[in-house]
C-alpha positions in Angstrom: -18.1 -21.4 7.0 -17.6 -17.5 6.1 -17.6 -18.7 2.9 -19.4 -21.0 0.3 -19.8 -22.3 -2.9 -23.0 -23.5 -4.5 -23.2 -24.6 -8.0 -25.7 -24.4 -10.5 -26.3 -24.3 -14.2 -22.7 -24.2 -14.6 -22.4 -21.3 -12.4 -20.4 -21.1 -9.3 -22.0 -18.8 -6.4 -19.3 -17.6 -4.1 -21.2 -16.2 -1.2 -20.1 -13.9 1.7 -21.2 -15.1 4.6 -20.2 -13.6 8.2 -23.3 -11.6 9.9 -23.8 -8.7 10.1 -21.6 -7.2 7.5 -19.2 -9.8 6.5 -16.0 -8.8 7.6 -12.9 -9.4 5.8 -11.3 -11.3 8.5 -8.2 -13.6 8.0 -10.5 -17.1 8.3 -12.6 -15.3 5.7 -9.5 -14.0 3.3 -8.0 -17.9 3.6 -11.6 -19.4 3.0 -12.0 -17.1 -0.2 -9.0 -18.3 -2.1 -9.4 -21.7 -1.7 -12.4 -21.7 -2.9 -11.5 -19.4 -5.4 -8.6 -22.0 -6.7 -12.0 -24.3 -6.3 -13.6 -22.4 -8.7 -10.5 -22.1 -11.4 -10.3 -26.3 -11.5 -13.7 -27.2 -11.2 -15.2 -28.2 -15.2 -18.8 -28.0 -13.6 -18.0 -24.2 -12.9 -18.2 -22.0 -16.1 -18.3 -18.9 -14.6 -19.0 -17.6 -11.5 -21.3 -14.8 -8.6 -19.8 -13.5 -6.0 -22.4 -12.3 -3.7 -22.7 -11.2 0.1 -26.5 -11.5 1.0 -29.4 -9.2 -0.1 -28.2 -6.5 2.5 -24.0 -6.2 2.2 -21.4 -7.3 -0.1 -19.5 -6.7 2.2 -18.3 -3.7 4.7 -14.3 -3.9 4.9 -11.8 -5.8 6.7 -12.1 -7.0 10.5 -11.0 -3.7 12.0 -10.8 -5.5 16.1 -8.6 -7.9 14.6 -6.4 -5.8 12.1 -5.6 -3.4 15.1 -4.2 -6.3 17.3 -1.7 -6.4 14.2 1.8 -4.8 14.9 4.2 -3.8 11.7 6.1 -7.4 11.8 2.5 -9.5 11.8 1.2 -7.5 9.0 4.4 -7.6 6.9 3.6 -11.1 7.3 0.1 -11.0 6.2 0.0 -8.8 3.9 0.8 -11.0 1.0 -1.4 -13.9 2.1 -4.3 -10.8 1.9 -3.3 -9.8 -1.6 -3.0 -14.0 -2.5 -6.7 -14.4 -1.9 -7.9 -11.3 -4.2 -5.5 -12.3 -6.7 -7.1 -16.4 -6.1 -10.6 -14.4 -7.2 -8.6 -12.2 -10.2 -7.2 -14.8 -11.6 -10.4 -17.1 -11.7 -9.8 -18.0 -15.6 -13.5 -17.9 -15.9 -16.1 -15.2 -16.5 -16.9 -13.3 -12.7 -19.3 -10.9 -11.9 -20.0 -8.9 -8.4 -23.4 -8.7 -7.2 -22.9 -5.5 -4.9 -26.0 -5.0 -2.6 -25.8 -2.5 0.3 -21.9 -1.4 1.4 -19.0 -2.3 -0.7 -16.2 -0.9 1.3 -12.5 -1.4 1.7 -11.2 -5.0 1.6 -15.4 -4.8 0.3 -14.4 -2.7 -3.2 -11.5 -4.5 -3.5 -13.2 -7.6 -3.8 -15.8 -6.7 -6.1 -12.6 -4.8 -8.1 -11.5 -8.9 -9.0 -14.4 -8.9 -10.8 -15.0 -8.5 -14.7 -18.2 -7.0 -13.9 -20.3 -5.5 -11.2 -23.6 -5.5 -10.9 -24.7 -3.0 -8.3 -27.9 -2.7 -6.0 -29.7 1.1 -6.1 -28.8 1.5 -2.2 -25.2 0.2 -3.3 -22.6 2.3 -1.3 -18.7 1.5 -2.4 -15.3 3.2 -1.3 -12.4 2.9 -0.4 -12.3 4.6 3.6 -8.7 3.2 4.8 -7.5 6.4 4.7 -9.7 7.4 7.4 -7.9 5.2 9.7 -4.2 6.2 8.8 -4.1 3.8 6.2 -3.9 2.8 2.7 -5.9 -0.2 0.4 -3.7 -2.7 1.0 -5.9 -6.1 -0.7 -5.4 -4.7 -4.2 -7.3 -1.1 -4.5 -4.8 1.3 -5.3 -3.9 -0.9 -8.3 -7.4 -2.0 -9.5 -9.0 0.7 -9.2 -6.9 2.7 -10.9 -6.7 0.3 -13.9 -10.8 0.5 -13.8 -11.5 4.1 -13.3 -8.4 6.1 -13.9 -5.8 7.2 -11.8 -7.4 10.9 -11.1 -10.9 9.2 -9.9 -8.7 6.7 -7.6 -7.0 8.9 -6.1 -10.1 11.2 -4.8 -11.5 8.1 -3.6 -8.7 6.7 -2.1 -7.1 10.5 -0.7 -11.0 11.2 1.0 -11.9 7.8 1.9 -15.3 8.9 0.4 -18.1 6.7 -0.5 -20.1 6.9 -3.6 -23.2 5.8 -4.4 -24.5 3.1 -7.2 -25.5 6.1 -9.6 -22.2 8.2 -9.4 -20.4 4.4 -9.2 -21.8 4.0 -12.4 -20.9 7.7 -14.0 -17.2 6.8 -13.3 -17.2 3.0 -14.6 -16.8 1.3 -11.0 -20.3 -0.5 -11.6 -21.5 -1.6 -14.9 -25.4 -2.0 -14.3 -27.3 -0.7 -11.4 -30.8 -2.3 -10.9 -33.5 -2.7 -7.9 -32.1 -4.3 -5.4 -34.2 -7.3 -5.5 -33.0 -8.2 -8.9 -29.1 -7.9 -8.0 -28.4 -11.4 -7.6 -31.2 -12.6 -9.9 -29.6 -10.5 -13.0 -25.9 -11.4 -11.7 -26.6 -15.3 -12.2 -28.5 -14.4 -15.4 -25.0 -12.6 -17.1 -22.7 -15.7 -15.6 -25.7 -18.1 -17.0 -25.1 -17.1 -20.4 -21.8 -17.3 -20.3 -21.1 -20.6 -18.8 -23.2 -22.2 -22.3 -20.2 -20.4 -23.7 -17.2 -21.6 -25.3 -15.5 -22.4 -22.3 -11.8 -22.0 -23.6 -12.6 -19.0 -26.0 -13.4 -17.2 -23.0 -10.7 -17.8 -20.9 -8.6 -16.3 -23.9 -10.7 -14.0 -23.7 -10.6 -12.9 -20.3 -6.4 -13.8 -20.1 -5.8 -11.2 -23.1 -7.5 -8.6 -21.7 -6.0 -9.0 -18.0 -2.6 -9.7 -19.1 -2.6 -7.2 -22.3 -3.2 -4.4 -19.5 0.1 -5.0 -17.7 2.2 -5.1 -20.9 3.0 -3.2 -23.8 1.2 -2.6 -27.0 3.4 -5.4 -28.9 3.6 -7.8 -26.1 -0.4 -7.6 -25.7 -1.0 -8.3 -29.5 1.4 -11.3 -29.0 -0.5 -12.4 -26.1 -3.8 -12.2 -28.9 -2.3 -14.0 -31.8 -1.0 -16.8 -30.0 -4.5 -17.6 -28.2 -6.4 -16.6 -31.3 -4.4 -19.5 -33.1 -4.2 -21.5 -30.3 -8.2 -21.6 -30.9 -8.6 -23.3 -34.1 -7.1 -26.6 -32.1 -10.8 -26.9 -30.1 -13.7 -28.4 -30.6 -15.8 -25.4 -29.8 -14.2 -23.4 -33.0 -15.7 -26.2 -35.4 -19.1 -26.2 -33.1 -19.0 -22.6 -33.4 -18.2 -22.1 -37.8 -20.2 -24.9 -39.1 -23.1 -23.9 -36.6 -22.7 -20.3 -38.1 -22.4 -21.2 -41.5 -25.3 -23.9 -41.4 -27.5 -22.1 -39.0 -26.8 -18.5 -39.1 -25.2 -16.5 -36.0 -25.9 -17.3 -32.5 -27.1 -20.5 -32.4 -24.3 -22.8 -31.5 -24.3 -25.2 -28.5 -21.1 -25.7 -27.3 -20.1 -28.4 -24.9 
């Protein structure tokens, strides 16, 4: 499989795996989103690591196969290649990217579906399709822009430059940048925490800030105060008050 999913501790490790650089290929692309939908109906999975080995995330699309593609066979891919970031996107869970090595193309996109990304020091991320008469085409000229701002985007995406983990983390592409050692270690950690979480709390969480971004001021606030009171239905809201109000903040268990 190009693709797996391990579980532990509630957390669901989605790992790249197609030597020497996993390649985005279509078997990969397929193998992603159903294991992303995996991920999204599985209760034993609270949150979840993608992760491509301790040398690359992963360095772009299968570029042999992609140029056997003519205009019709990619007008007929292209939406099943979008589906399977989207399957990752959409994981109503917490997600975080533990980026080692090259993040490129389909690569960035990827780790873009995450909430977080963890980044290795020798992390390299971009967005090159421009270099072969191309554009991002799994999600980057929309994701990216949303993360970084359109200006930043477009000089990535208009140079096809890469960027390392330090200026990655000077425009808001990465969120942490350690030793590469401690990439996946410190990736599990974050996801860890979380899946002791309020499970339900944070998929509000998670769905107010996602869909709050595509929608206007009013419509976002709507999107809040119908999950916010949708939350005092669940059994983690009572864990949570009487555990603050008996035991301080912080020290709730919730199941």
């Amino acid at each position: 499989m190009t693709v797996t999913l391990e579980v532990s501790e509630g957390v669901g490790t989605l790992r790249l795996d197609r030597p020497p650089m996993n390649a985005l290929d279509v078997a990969t692309q397929d193998r992603l989103r159903e294991l992303a939908e995996e991920c999204a109906r599985r209760d034993d999975v609270r949150a979840v690591v993608i992760y491509g080995g301790e040398k690359v995330f992963a360095a772009g699309a299968d570029i042999k196969e992609m140029r056997e593609m003519d205009h019709a066979a990619m007008v007929a891919r292209s939406r099943g290649l979008q589906d399977s970031f989207t399957a990752v996107a959409r994981i109503p869970k917490p997600v975080v990217a533990a980026v080692t090595g090259y993040a490129l193309g389909g690569g960035c996109e990827l780790a873009l579906c995450a909430d977080i990304r963890i980044a290795a020091e020798n992390a390299r991320l971009g967005q090159p399709e421009i270099l072969l008469g191309l554009i991002p085409g799994a999600g980057g000229t929309q994701r990216l822009a949303r993360l970084v701002g359109p200006a930043k985007a477009k000089d990535l995406i208009f140079t096809g430059r890469q960027v390392g983990a330090d200026e990655a983390l000077t425009i808001g592409l990465v969120d942490r940048v350690v030793p590469a050692a401690e990439v996946y270690e410190q990736a599990h950690a974050w996801a860890a925490r979380l899946a002791a979480g309020p499970a339900i709390a944070l998929r509000a969480a998670k769905e107010c800030v996602d869909a709050g971004l595509e929608a206007d001021i009013d419509t976002g606030l709507a999107i809040e105060r119908t999950w916010f009171a949708g939350l005092f239905a669940t059994e983690d809201r009572e864990i949570g008050m009487r555990s603050f109000v008996e035991e301080g903040p912080g020290k709730a268990k919730f199941r």
